[in-house]
N, C-alpha and C positions, 0 to 999 in steps of 0.2 A: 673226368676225374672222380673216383671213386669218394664219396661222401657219406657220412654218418647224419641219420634223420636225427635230429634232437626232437623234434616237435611235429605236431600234425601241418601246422601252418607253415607255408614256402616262404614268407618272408623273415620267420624266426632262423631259419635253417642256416642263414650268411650272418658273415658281421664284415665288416670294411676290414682293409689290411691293417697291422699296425695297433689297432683302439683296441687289445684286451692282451695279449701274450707277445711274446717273443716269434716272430716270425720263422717258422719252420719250410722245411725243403717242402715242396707242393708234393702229392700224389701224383704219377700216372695216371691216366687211362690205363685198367685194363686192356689188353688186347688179345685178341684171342690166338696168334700167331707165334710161331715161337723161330728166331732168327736162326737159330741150330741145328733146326731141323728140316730150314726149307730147299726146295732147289731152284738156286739163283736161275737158270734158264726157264722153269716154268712158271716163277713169280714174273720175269719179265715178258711172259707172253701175254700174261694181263692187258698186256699195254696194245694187244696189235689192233681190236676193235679200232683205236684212238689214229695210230699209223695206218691202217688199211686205205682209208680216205688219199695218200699222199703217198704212198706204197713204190706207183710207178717214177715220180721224183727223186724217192730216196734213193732206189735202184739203182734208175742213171747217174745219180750223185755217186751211189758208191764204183759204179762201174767205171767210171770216171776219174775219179781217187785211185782203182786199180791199173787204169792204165800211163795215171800219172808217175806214179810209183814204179812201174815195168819201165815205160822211158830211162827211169832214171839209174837201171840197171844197163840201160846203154852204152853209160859213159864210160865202165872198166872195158869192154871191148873198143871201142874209139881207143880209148890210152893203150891197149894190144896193139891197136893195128898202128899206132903211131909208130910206141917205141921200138915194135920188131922191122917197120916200114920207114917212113920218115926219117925220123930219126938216127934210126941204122944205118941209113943211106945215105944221111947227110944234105936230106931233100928239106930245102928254105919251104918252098911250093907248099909242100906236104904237111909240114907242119902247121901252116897257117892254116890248110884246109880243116884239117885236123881241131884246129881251134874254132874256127867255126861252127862242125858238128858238133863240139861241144855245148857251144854258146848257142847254138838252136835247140838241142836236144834240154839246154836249163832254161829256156825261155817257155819249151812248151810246156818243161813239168810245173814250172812256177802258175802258167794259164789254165791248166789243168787243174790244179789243184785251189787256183781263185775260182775258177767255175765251180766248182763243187761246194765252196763254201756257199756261193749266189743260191744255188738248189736246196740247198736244206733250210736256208735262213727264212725266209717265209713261211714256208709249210710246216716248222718246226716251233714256229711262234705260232701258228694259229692251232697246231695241236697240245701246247699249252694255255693256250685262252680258253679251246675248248674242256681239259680235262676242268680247268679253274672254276669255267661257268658252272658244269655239271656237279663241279662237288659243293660250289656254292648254291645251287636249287635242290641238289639234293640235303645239305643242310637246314634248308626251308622247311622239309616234308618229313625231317625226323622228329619223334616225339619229344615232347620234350625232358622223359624221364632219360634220354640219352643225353640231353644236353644238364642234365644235374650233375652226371655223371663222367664227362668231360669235362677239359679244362679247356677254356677259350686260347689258351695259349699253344694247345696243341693241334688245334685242329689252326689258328692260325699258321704256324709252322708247317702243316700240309700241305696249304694253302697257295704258298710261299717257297720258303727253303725246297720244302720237296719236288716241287714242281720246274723249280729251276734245274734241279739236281737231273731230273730227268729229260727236260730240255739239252742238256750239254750231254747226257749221255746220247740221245738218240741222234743228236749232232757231231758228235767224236768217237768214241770207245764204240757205238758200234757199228760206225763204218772200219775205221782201223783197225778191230779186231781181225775183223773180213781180210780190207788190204794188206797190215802184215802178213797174216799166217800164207796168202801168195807169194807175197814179195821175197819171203822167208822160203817160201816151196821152189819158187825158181829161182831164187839166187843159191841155193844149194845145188841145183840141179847143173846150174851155169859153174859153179865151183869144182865139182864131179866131174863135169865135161872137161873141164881145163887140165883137170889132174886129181884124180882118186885120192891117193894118198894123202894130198895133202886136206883135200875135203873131210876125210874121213878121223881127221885132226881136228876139222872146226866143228865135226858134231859130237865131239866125244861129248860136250856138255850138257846135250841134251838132254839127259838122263836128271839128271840130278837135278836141275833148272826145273823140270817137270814134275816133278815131285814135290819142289819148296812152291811150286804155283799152287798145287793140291792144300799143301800143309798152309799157306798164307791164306787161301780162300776159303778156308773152317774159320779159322782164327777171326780175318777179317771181318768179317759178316756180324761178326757179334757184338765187336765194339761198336762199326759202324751205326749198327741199331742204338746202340743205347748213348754212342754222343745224339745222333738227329732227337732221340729224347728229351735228352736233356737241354738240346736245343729248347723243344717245345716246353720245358719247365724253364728256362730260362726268360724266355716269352711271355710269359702267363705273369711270373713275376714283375716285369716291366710294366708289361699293361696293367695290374692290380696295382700298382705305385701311380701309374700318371692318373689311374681312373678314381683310385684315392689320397690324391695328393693334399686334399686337404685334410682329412683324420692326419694322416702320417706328421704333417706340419701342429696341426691343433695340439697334438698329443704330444710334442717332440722328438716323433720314431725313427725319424731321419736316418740315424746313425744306427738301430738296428736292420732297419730295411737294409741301406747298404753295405751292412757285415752279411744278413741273407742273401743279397745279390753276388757279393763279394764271394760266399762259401759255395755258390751254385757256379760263379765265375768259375772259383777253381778246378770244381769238380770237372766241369767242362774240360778246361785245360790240359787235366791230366788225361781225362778220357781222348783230346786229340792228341795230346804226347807219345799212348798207346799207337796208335797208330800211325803214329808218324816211326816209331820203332818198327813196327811190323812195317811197313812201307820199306825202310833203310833196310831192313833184315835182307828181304825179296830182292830189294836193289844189288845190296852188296854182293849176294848169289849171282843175280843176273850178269852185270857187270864186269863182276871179277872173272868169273869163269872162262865167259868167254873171249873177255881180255886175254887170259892166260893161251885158248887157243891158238888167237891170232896170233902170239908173241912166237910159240912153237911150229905153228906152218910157215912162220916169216924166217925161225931158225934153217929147216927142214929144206924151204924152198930156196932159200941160198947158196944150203949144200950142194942142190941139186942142179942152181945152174952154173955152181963153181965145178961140177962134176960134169956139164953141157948134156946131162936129163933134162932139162927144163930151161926154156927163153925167158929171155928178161923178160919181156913183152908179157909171156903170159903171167911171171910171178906179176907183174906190178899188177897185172888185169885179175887176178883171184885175190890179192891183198885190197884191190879196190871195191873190189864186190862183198868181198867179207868185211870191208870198214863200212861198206853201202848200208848193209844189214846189220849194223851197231843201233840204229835209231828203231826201227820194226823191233831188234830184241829186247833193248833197254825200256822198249814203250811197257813193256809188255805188264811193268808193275805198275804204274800209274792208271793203264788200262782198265786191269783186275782190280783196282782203289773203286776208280771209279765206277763198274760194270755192280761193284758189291753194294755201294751207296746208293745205285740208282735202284736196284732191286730191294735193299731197304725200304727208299723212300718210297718204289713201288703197296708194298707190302700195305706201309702204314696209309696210303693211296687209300688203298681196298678196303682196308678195313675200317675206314669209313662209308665205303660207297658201301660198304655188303652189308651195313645195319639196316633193318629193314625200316622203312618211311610207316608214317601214319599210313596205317591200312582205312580202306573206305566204311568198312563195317566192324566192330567189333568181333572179338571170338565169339566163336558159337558157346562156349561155356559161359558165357559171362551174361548170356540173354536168359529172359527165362517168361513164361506167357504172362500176360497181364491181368491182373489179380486185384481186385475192388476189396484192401485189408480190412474198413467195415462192413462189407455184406457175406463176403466169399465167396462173389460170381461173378463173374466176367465182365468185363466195363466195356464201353461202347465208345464212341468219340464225342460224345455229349456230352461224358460225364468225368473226362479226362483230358479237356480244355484246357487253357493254360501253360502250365510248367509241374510238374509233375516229377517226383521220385519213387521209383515203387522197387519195393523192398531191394534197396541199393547198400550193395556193402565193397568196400575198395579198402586195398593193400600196395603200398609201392614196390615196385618189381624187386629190388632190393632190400626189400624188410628183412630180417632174421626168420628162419622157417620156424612155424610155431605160435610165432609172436600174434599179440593181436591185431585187427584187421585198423587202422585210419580211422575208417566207419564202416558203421556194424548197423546193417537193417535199417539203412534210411527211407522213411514214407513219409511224405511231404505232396503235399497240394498246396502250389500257390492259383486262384483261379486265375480269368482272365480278367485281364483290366486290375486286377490288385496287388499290392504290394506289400514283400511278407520281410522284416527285419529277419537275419540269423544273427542270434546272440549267443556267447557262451566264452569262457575262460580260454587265454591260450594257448594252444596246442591241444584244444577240443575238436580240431576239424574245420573250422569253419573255410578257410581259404581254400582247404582242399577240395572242401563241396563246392561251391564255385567253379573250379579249375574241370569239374565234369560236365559243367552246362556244353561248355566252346569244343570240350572236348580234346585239353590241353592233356588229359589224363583220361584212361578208357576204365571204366566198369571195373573193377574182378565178377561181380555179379548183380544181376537186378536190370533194372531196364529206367531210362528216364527218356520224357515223353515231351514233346512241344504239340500243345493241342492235339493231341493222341494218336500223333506218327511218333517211334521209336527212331530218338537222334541217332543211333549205330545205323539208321537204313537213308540217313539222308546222306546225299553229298556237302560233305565240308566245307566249299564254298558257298553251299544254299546253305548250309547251319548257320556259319561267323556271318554269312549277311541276314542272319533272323536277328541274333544275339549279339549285344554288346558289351563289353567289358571296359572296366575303368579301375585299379591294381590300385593299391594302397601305396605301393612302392610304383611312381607314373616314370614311367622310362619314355623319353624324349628322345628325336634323331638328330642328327648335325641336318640340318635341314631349316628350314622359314618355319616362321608359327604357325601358315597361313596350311604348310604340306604336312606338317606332322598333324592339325585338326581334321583336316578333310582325310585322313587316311581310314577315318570312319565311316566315311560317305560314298557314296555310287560317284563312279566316275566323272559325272556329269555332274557335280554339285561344284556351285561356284559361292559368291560371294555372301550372297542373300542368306545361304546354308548355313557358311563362316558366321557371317553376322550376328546369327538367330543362335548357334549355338554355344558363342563366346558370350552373350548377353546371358543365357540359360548359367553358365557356369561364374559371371560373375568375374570372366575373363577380360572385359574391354580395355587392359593395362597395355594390353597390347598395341593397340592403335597408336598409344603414345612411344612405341619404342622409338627407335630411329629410323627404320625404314618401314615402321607400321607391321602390318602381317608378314611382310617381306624380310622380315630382319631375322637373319639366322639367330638360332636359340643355342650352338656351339655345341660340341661335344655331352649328350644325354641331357643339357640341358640346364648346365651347372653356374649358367651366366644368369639363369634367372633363380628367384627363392622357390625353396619349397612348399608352399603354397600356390605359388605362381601355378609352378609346373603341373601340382594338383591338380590345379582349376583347370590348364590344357589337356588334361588326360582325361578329365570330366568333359568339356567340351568336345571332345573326340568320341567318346559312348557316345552321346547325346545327337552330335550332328546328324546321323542316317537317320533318325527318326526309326531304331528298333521297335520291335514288338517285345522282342525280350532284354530285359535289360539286367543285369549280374556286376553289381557295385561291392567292391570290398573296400569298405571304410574311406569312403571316397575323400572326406571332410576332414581328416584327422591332420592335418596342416594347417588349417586357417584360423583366423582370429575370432573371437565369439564373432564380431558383426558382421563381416565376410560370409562366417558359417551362416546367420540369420537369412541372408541375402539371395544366398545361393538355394537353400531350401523353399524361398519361399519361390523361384524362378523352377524350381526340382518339380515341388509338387505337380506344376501345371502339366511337367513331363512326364511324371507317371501316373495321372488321371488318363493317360491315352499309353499306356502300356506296361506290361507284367513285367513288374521288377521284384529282383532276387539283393536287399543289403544287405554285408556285412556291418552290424555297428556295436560301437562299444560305447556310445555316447546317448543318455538319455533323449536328447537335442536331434541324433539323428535317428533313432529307434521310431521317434514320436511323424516320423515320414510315413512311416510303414501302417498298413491295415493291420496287420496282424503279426503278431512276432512267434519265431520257432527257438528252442532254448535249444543248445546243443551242449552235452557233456559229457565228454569221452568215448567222443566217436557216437552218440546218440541222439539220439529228437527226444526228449524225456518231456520238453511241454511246449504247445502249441496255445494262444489266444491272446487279446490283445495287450497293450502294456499296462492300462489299468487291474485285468484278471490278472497277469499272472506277478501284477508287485502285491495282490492280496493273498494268494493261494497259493507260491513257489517263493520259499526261503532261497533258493540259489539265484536266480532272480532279481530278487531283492536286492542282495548284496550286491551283484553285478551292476546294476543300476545304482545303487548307493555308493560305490564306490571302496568299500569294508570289504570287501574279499582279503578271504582268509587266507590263501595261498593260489597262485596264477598254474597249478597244475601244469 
């Protein structure tokens, strides 16, 4: 979902539902597709990579379905050879036999057509398991300026809604599309045979019927997109209500939240009303018309065998073939409903999978050689140890063109083994710089160095396991205390790990819960305080034992003696490895070797927190607490 930056820093950028305005319609996603202009058979070829695996199943499912349906074009000839045979004759025999063929020829089409459902059912669930896995890992591997820019609501509804939607299509509409347009070519054929004339009565409709398919499958397509939409804003609103259920109650928003749900309800509503009109329109065409056929071949054929042109026998037998083919025509709008939905929901499939993932390297424009800003000659690996920014400037994909850059010309030396506070006003950058160590956010330019390899040339799995991180704002899983800590650590860390790094963090609340480390922590985490969850998100950096370590305002939840507590267990932690804080707390600044002052987007002063509370008025105040305005 498309978003307005307010600030340099990611956690200014949200606010809960409900805590400041009147809750409005969400944004879309952008998407790059346009419902109007595409063509429903080549959007749903997308799909066949998915089907190919299961290809020979479908086949025999559909070919199976086709001859379950030709059976059942049998029985107006049985009813010929009756009435003009048996029956004429007065033959008991005949007639029973007669009922027979019947009664086998509806037992096979009914077995027929169980078999075909058995054929798709499996194969048709595992080819949505797997598009679900795929779009769930490849939502893993997207950046995350994609996911600012999404709303979680929609890509759930992908997820979900759409994937089912395409499940039932590759399960019905497009076998039956297949099986009528047969069933429909030879019971015409069968029609023709019996008698021209009066065939050539039941296809007068065709024409017209063909046309309103045309005109219904523009139309179609378009609503279809914009309910499955509004579906996904519908979604988005749901989850933003249970996930802030407590602002919306704190605050009393109850009753606007559900006047927003309610006006998105509606929208919804009407947008299916739409189509449920366009649905009836095509029906009524379908339907009527060819009603009116059969009503005049029935005239027609009367005539004809009151005139002795035409056997009883055979009217009943082309009355029954042409009532056969009422169910194959009348499909035929439900069909085009569904075939248009599922190419939708194809659509909006794609266009998630087709954003492109974190790439392994940065753009080549964004690198630039490495460059010693005091000497102005080449640095070696000696002397670019550490953690390292050289001359680093980033803009978010979405900025306004023009506008200023995030950060502009960041050079930064933290060494090894030291610890360098970033301070500065918010919305000076400071989160953002951060979010380029792990490489949540890529360069626009400059290069940043872990002990004087260039992070664009490492593997992201060898980065996040150099680098640790620990978010102001600590996001916790439905998961135990004991899985969401070690999700810091090598796979192989157990208890000793746990132990050592709940103690580091000042966490051992845990032990006491109810089932100790094993005790789910609930939904993000909301069963435990804010503090609490702090101190596990700190125990989480902490547990692998990084070398790099990148804290933004780790402490900003806890009680002074909490916070005492925990720094003095912190220290011991980054005496044995290069840590990068955020702090906005004299208490936690006083961690750090050396502190970097950031102001609007800049490094403007560098050295420790007794130089620069003497020598840097901005500083000062920040530290004092008298800032003049939060920029």
């Amino acid at each position: 979902m498309p978003t307005t930056r307010a600030t340099a820093e990611e956690p200014d950028r949200t606010e809960e539902p409900g805590a400041a305005s009147e809750p409005a319609e969400p944004e879309r996603a952008e998407t790059p597709a346009k419902a109007s202009g595409r063509s429903t058979v080549r959007t749903l070829l997308r799909l066949w990579p998915y089907v190919r695996p299961v290809r020979v199943r479908l086949s025999v499912a559909a070919l199976v379905a086709i001859v379950a349906s030709l059976v059942g074009l049998f029985i107006p000839l049985v009813l010929k050879w009756m009435v003009d045979g048996p029956i004429a004759d007065r033959d008991p025999a005949g007639v029973w036999l007669g009922a027979l063929y019947l009664l086998l020829l509806g037992l096979a089409e009914a077995l027929l057509f169980g078999l075909r459902r058995w054929l798709v059912a499996r194969p048709l669930a595992g080819v949505e398991a797997s598009m679900r896995a795929d779009l769930y890992r490849h939502l893993q591997r997207l950046p995350v300026a994609f996911h600012d820019r999404w709303a979680s609501g929609q890509l759930l509804s992908r997820g979900t809604t759409d994937l089912m939607l395409l499940r039932m299509f590759l399960a019905f509409p497009l076998t039956f599309l297949l099986v009528n347009a047969v069933t429909i070519v030879v019971g015409v054929i069968i029609m023709l045979v019996q008698d021209w004339t009066l065939g050539l009565v039941i296809l007068g409709p065709v024409v017209p019927v063909i046309v309103t398919c045309v005109v219904f499958e523009r139309k179609y397509n378009a609503v279809a997109r914009l309910a499955q939409d509004q579906v996904g804003d519908l979604t988005t609103v749901v989850e933003e209500s249970v996930l802030g259920i407590r602002i919306i109650k704190g605050f009393g928003r109850h009753r606007s939240q559900a006047r927003a749900f309610r006006e998105l309800s509606r929208t919804l509503r009407g947008t299916e009303l739409r189509k449920a009109r366009l649905l009836s329109a095509i029906w009524g065409v379908i339907i009527t018309l060819p009603e009116i056929a059969i009503g005049a071949a029935l005239v027609l054929g009367v005539v004809q065998v009151a005139d002795g042109v035409l056997s009883a026998g055979t009217l009943v037998a082309f009355l029954s073939t042409a009532l056969a083919l009422r169910w194959p025509v009348d499909s035929i709008g439900f069909l085009l409903a569904m075939s248009q939905e599922a190419a939708t929901a194809t659509e909006r499939y794609f266009e998630v999978m087709d954003e492109k993932p974190e790439s392994s390297t940065a753009p080549a424009g964004a690198r630039r050689p490495l460059h010693d800003s005091a000497t102005g000659t080449g640095t070696g690996t000696a002397q670019q140890g550490g953690l390292r920014f050289h001359d680093v400037t980033f803009r978010y994909p979405d900025a306004a063109p023009g506008s200023a850059p995030t950060l502009d010309r960041i050079d930064l030396h933290i060494r090894p083994g030291e610890s360098m506070a970033l301070v500065g006003a918010t919305g000076s950058g400071k989160t953002t710089l951060t979010a380029l160590v792990p490489r949540l956010h890529e360069v626009t330019s400059g290069r940043i160095t872990l002990d004087g390899h260039d992070i664009t040339e490492m593997d992201r799995d060898t980065l996040r396991a150099l680098v640790a991180v620990a978010f102001e704002e600590p996001t916790l899983f439905s998961a135990t205390v004991g899985e969401n800590v070690l999700m810091g650590a090598p796979p192989d860390a157990g208890e000793p790990e746990l132990d050592r790094a709940l103690a580091i963090a000042q966490a051992e609340f845990a032990h006491a819960l109810p089932q100790g480390t094993a005790t789910q922590v609930g939904e993000q985490g909301l069963s435990l305080s804010g503090g609490q969850r702090q101190r596990l998100a700190l125990a989480r950096a902490v547990v692998g034992r990084p070398r790099f370590l990148v804290l933004d305002d780790p402490l900003s939840a806890l009680d002074v003696h909490t916070e005492a507590a925990v720094e003095a267990a912190l220290r011991r932690v980054l005496a044995e490895t290069t840590a990068l804080i955020v702090a906005h707390r004299p208490s936690t600044v006083l961690l750090a070797d050396r502190v970097a002052l950031l102001s609007d987007g800049r490094v403007t002063a560098v050295g420790t927190h007794q130089e620069l509370l003497r020598t840097n008025t901005e500083y000062a105040h920040l530290m004092s607490g008298t800032e003049e305005d939060e920029r």
